[in-house]
N, C-alpha and C positions, 0 to 999 in steps of 0.2 A: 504494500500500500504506500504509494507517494507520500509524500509530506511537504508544506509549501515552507518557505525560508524562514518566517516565523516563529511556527510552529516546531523545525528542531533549532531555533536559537532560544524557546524556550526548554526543549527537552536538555540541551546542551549546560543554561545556566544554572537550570534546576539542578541537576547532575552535580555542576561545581558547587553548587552554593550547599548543598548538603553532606557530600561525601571529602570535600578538603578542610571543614572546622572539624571533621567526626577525626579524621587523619592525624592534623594534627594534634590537637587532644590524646589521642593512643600513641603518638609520639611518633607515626609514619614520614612525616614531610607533605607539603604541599603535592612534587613533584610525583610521590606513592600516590595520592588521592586523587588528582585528576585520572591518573592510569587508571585506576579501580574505575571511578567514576565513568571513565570510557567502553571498560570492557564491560561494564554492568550494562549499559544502553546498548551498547554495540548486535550486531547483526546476528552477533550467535548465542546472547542469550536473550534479553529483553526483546530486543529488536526495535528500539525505539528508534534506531538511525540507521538510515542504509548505507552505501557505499560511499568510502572515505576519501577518494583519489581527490574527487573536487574541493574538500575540506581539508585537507591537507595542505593542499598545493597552495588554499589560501592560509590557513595555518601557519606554516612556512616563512608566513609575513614576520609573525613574531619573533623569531629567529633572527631573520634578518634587523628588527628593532634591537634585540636584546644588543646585537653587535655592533651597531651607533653606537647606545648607552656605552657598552663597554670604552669603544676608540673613543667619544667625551672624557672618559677619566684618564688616556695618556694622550698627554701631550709629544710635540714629535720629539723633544729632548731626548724625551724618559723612550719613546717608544724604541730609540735611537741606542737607549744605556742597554736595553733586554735583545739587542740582534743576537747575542749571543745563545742566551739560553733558548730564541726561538728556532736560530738553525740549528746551534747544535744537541738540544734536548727534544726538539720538537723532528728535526731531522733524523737523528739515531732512531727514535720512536718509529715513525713509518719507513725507514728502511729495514728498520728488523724485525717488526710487527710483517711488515710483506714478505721478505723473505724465507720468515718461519710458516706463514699460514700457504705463501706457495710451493715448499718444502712437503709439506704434509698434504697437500689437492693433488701433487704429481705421486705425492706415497701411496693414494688409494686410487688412483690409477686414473688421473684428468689429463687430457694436455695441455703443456705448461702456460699455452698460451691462455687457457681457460683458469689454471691454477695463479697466475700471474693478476689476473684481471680480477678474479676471488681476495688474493691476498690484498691488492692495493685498495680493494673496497670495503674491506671487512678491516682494513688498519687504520679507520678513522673511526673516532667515537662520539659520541654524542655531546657536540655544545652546550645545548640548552638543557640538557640534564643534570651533564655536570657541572655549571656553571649558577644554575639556580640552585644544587643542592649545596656545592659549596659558599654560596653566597651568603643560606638560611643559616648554617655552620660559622657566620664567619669565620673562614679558613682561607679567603681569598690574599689573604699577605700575609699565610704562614707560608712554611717553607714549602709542603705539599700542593698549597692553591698558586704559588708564583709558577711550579713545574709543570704542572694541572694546564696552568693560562699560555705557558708555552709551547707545549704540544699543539694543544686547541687552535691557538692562532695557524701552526706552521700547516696542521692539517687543513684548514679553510682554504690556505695559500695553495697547499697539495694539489687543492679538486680541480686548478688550470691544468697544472699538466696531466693530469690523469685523464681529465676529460681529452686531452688531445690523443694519448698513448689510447685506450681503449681501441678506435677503430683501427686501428694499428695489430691488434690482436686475433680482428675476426677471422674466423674459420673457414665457414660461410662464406660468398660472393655479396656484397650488398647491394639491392638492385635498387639504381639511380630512379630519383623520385624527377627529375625533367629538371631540377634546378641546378645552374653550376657555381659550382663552390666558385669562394674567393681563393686567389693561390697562396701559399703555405707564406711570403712574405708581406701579401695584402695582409692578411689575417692577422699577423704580427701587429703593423701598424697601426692599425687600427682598435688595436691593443693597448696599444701602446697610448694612441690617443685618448682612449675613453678615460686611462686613468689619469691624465695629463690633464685631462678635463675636468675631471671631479677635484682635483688637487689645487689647479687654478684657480676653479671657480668657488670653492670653497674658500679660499684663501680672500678672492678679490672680489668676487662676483655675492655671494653668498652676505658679508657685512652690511652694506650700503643696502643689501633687499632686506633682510631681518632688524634692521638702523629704523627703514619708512615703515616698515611696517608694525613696527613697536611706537611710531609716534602716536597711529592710527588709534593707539590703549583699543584696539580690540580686539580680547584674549583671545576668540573664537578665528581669530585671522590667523594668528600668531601661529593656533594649535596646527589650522589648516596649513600653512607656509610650511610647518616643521614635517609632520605625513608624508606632503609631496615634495619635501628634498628627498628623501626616504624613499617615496613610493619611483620618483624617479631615477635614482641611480641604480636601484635594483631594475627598471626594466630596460635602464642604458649594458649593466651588467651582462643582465641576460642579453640582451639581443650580439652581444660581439663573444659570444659563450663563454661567463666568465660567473665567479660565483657572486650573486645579490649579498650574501652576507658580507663577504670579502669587500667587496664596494662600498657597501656602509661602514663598517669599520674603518676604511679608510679615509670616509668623508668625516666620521668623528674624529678624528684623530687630526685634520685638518680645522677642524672648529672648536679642540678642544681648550685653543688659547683666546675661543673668542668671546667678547663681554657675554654673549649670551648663552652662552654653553647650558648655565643654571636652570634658566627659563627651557630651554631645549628638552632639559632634563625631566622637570617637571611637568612639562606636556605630554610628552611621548612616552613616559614611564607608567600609564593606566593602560594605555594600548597594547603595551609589550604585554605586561603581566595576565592581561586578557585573551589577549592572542598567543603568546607560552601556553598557557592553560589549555586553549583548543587545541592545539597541538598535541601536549599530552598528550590528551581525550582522545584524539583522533587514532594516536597509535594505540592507544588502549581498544580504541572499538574495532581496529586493524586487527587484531591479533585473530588468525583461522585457526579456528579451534577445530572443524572439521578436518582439517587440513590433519591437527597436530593427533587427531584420532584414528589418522592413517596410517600414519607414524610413533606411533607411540613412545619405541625405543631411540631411534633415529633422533627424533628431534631433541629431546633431554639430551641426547650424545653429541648434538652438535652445538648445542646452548652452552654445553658445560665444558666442550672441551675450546671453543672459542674463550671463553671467559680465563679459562685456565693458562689456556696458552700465550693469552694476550700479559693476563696476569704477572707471570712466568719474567716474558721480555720488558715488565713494566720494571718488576725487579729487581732484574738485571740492571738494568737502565739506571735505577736509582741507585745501585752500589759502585755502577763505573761514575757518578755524577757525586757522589758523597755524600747523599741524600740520607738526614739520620734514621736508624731502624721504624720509628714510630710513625715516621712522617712516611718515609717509603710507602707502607704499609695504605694509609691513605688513599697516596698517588697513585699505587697499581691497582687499588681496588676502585678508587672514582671513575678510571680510565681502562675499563676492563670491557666493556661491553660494545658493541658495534652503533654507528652514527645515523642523522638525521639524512645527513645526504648519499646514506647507502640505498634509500627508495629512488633519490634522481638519476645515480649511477645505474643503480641495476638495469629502472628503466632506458636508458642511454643504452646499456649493454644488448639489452634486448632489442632494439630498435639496428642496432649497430651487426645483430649476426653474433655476439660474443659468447652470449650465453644462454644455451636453453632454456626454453619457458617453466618448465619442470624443477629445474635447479633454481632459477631466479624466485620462484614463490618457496620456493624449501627455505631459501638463505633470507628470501622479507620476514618471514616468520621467525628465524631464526634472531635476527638481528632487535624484532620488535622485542622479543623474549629478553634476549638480553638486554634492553634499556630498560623495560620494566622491572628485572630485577636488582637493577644496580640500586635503587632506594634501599632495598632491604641488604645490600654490602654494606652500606654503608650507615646506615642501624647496627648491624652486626659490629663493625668496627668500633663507633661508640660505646655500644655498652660491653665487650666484651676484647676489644683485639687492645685499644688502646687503655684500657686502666688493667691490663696484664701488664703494659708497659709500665705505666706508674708503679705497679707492684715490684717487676723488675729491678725499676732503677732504686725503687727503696734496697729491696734485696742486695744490690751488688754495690752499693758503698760499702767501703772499710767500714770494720767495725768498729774504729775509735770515733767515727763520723755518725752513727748510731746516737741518739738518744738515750741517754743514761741518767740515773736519778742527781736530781740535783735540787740547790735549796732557795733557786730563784726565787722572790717573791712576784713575780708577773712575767705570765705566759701571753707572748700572741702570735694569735694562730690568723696565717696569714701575711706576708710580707710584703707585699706589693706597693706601690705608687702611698695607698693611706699607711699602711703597716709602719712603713719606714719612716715615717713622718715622726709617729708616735715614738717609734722606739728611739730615736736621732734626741727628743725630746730627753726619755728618761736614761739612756746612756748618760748624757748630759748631766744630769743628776748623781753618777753612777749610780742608776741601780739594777740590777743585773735582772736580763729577762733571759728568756729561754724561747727561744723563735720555733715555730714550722711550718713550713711551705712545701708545696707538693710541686713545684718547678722546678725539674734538677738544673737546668740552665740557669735559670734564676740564682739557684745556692752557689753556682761556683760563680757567677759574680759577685754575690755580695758577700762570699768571703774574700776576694781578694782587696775588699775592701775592712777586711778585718772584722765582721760580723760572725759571731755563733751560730750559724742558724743548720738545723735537721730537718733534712727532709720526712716528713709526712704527714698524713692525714689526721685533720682534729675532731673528728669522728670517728676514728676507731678509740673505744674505751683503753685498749692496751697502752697505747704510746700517748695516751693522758696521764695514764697512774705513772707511764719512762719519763715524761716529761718533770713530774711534779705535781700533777695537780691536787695532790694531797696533800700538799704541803703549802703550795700558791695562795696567792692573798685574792689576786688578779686576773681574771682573761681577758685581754682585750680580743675582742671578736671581731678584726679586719678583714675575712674571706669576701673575696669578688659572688660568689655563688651565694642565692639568698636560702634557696632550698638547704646547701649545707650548711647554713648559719644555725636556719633553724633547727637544721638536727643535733648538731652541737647543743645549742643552748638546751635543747631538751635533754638529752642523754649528761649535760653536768648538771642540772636541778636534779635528776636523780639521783645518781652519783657521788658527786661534788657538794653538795649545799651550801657549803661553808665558803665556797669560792664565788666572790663578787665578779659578774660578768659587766663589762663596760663594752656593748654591742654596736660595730657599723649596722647601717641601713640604707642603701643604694636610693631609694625614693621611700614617701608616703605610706603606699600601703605596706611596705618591708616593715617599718616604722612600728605600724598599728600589729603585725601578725608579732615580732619582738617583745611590746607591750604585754600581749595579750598571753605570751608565759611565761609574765612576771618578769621580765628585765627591768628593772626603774632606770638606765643609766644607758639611754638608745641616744646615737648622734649621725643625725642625716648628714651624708657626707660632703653636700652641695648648699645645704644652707649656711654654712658661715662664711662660703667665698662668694655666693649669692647676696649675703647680704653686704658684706663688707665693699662688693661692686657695687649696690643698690645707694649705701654711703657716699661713695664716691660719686655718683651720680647727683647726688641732695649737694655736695660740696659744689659742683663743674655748674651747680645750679644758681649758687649765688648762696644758698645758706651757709652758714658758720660750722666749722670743724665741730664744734663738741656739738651744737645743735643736730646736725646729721649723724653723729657718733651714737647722739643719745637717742634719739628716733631710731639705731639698727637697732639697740640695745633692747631697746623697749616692744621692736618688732618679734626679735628672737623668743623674749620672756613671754610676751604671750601667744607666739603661735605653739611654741612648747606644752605652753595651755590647754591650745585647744588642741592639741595631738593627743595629750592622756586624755581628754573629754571625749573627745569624737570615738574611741577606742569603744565605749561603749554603747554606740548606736553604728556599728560599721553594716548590722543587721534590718536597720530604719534609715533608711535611705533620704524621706521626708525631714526625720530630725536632727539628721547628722548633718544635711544641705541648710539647716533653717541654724543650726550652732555653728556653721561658717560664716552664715550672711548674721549672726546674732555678733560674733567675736570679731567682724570685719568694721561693724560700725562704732562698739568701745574701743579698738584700735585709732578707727578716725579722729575719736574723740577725743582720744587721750595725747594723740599726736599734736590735735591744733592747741588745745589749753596747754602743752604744753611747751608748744611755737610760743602763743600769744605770751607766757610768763615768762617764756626767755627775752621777747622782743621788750618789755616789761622792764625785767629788771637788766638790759643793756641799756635805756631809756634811762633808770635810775643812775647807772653805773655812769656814762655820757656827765649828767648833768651835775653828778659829786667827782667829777673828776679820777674817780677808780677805774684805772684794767678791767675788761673782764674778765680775765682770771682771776680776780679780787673776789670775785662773787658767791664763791662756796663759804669765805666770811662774815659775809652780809649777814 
């Protein structure tokens, strides 16, 4: 039964709009929940949407947005400092990724020219998978997500020449459609132009348009201009065979020094995220299930051993490049599954004579399979590949480097950006703390700055009783993780009793859940540089130093206030909003009486000829 345009962009939103909050919540990822999402509507079980080719190809589009945004964030400087790891980490990747998988197409008995055209399309992996999962991860400028970003790029760069080598491969005779190609040097040039063109125009042409049309203040133009810079370099891309993503990346990367990058950003970043999302979907509803009940053993045996093998040379890769064990780990698993642009290739292959019909739907299937399962690597990895590592690297310090009973009076757990602050403080005092941090990087820098600090976790009971905490007056509670905070504090009220917790709280409600067992002694970690900027701001304003001083003072005391008040209606939503706007107006009040009694007694001070720092003797 048809369905009109409508009608599945309602079946499509319903889809997201239910199965990626359920996702995330179970802890799957976004990029898990559309999948699901898709293959639930999809053709072979719901049947709410029928065939995906057309949806895709626009889907597609996202892909190509996500790769603006990305070239918006480097500039050509920086694009300029990373040539390196994109030829040569993103290089090594699909040379030995093709290699190995046309190695094995000739071992089970393809010719090489089929095993060649298999390897170079099963050796790129999917952009927008892994680039939205690791994004959700923030792991984008760890060590994993910069190797991650370099592969990804060289592979985009890949699909020119591959696209060219395919017909080069066929078997087959391929029988002329009546048109004649451009000659192998036209085709260069005009290559050569298109990107000559986006790089100019972008540079010269592109300012002075985005300049008039920002004077115009109408956002709805703005968003419009920004689409079809976009919509067009992707169909300049295609038409001289070159990849849309590729093109857009390079036109961000060309705008990403220009005043309006931000605005750019802003605009086109609903579209993408919308447009990613059908994509998933799309390959989710992709996946032939009938197909894979044909096959039963086959297909598992080609998911697993693609994933494996890719795995395998991701590995590799990372021990020749000195990519630390944890992080490796990661990178082979983010970059282990087959790509986006393995459906344009194939098709190309099929059209080209390269590859049988037969084999090209065995390996679509095979490649959607494994994007789909790369969410759940990389879950796998979280909760289980990486905190063996943490485990690890506790394990393998020396043992004089171990936590051992000692008779500090204050423990803090957590060392980071706030930790050090604190402890910089009571060293200063000498008074001896007993640190841990679960960053072993972290620990060998800040002992080379002559800090004690032991690696490990402040929720394990064990290495609280090695630390001291039987003994400790103090914990300061500076962990970045709010979840572990609170398990902390819970597990030493039981425990510990006797040990006074002095807790971070990253925001408000961190605040209120701390509160609520029983810490009296919670400090948000952004209101005193919040407020002490909001001073300075009352100063640049024309008020008096202490005037402004004494206004943060006053602000601090009683939002403090209403932090332990509110704590008790977090449940009464009506009476907790009506005890904001109640503490918001004696703030006001107490602010201007006591403007008015400062302006008051400077008026006094003036006209008896005293200082105003006389005043606290008046």
């Amino acid at each position: 039964m048809g369905h009109g345009l409508l009608f599945d962009a309602l079946i499509y939103l319903s889809a997201a709009v239910i199965a990626v909050p359920l996702a995330k919540r179970w802890g799957l990822g976004s990029v898990l929940g559309y999948l699901l999402a898709g293959i639930i509507i999809g053709p072979f079980l719901l049947g709410l949407v029928g065939e995906q080719k057309d949806v895709m190809h626009f889907a597609e589009f996202g892909v190509v947005l996500m790769l603006f945004l990305v070239g918006l964030e480097l500039r050509p400087a920086l694009l300029w400092q990373l040539k390196g790891p994109i030829l040569g980490t993103g290089g090594l990747q699909v040379l030995l990724t093709t290699a190995a998988l046309t190695g094995v197409a000739t071992l089970i008995g393809l010719p090489w020219q089929q095993g060649l055209a298999i390897g170079l399309i099963l050796a790129l992996s999917s952009t927008a998978i892994v680039l939205q999962s690791l994004q959700e991860r923030k792991l984008m400028q760890s060590e994993s997500g910069r190797s991650a970003f370099a592969v990804l790029l060289f592979q985009d760069i890949a699909v020119i020449p591959i696209l060219a080598v395919l017909p080069l491969l066929a078997i087959a005779p391929v029988v002329s459609n009546g048109n004649s190609d451009l000659a192998g040097w036209q085709h260069g040039l005009l290559v050569v132009a298109a990107i000559a063109g986006i790089v100019l125009g972008g540079h010269y042409l592109m300012r002075p348009v985005f300049r008039a049309i920002a004077q115009s203040h109408m956002r709805e133009i703005f968003v419009a201009a920004a689409l079809l810079l976009v919509i067009a370099i992707a169909v300049l891309m295609e038409s001289v065979g070159l990849s849309p993503a590729l093109g857009s990346f390079l036109a961000g990367v060309v705008l990403a020094d220009s005043e309006y990058r931000h605005e750019l950003e802003a605009d086109i970043e609903p579209f993408k995220g919308l447009l990613l999302g059908l994509f998933f979907m799309s390959v989710g509803a992709g996946i032939d299930f009938s197909l894979f009940a044909q096959h039963p053993l086959l297909i598992p045996t080609l998911v697993i051993g693609l994933m494996v093998l890719k795995w395998l040379v991701l590995m590799v890769l990372g021990l020749i490049l000195r990519v630390s064990p944890s992080q490796r780990w990661t990178f082979a698993l983010a970059l282990a599954q087959g790509g986006e642009f393995a459906f344009v290739l194939f098709s190309f292959a099929a059209q080209n004579k390269v590859l049988p019909g037969s084999t090209i739907s065995l390996l679509t299937l095979v490649v959607a399979l494994s994007m789909a399962l790369t969410p759940l690597l990389l879950i796998l990895n979280d909760k289980v590949i990486q905190p063996w590592f943490d485990y690890r690297n506790r394990e393998d310090l020396p043992l004089h480097e171990q936590p051992e009973l000692v008779e500090h009076p204050v423990i803090i757990a957590g060392f980071g950006r706030f930790g050090q602050i604190v402890g910089r403080l009571l060293h200063g005092h000498g008074i001896g703390t007993t640190i841990l941090e679960q960053d072993a990087s972290q620990i060998e820098m800040l002992r080379k700055y002559g800090y004690q600090v032991f690696y490990g976790d402040a929720s394990r009971l064990d290495l609280l009783h090695a630390a001291g905490a039987h003994k400790a007056k103090l914990l300061v509670l500076s962990i970045n993780d709010p979840a572990t905070s609170l398990e902390v504090i819970e597990m030493v009220k039981k425990h510990f009793p006797h040990l006074k917790i002095l807790a971070r709280a990253q925001d408000r409600p961190t605040a209120h859940e701390i509160l609520r067992l029983g810490v009296d002694s919670v400090h948000r970690e952004t209101l005193g540089s919040a407020v002490d900027l909001g001073v300075e701001a009352l100063t640049q304003l024309g008020f008096r130093a202490n005037q402004a001083w004494r206004a943060g003072q006053m602000f601090k005391q009683y939002d403090n206030r209403l932090l332990r008040e509110q704590v008790n209606y977090l449940d009464d939503e009506h009476t907790y909003i009506n005890k904001s706007l109640q503490y918001r107006e004696i703030l006001s009040d107490l602010l201007q009486d006591d403007q008015e009694g400062q302006e008051r007694t400077h008026a006094h001070n003036w006209n008896s000829g005293l200082p105003d720092n006389d005043k606290e003797a008046i």
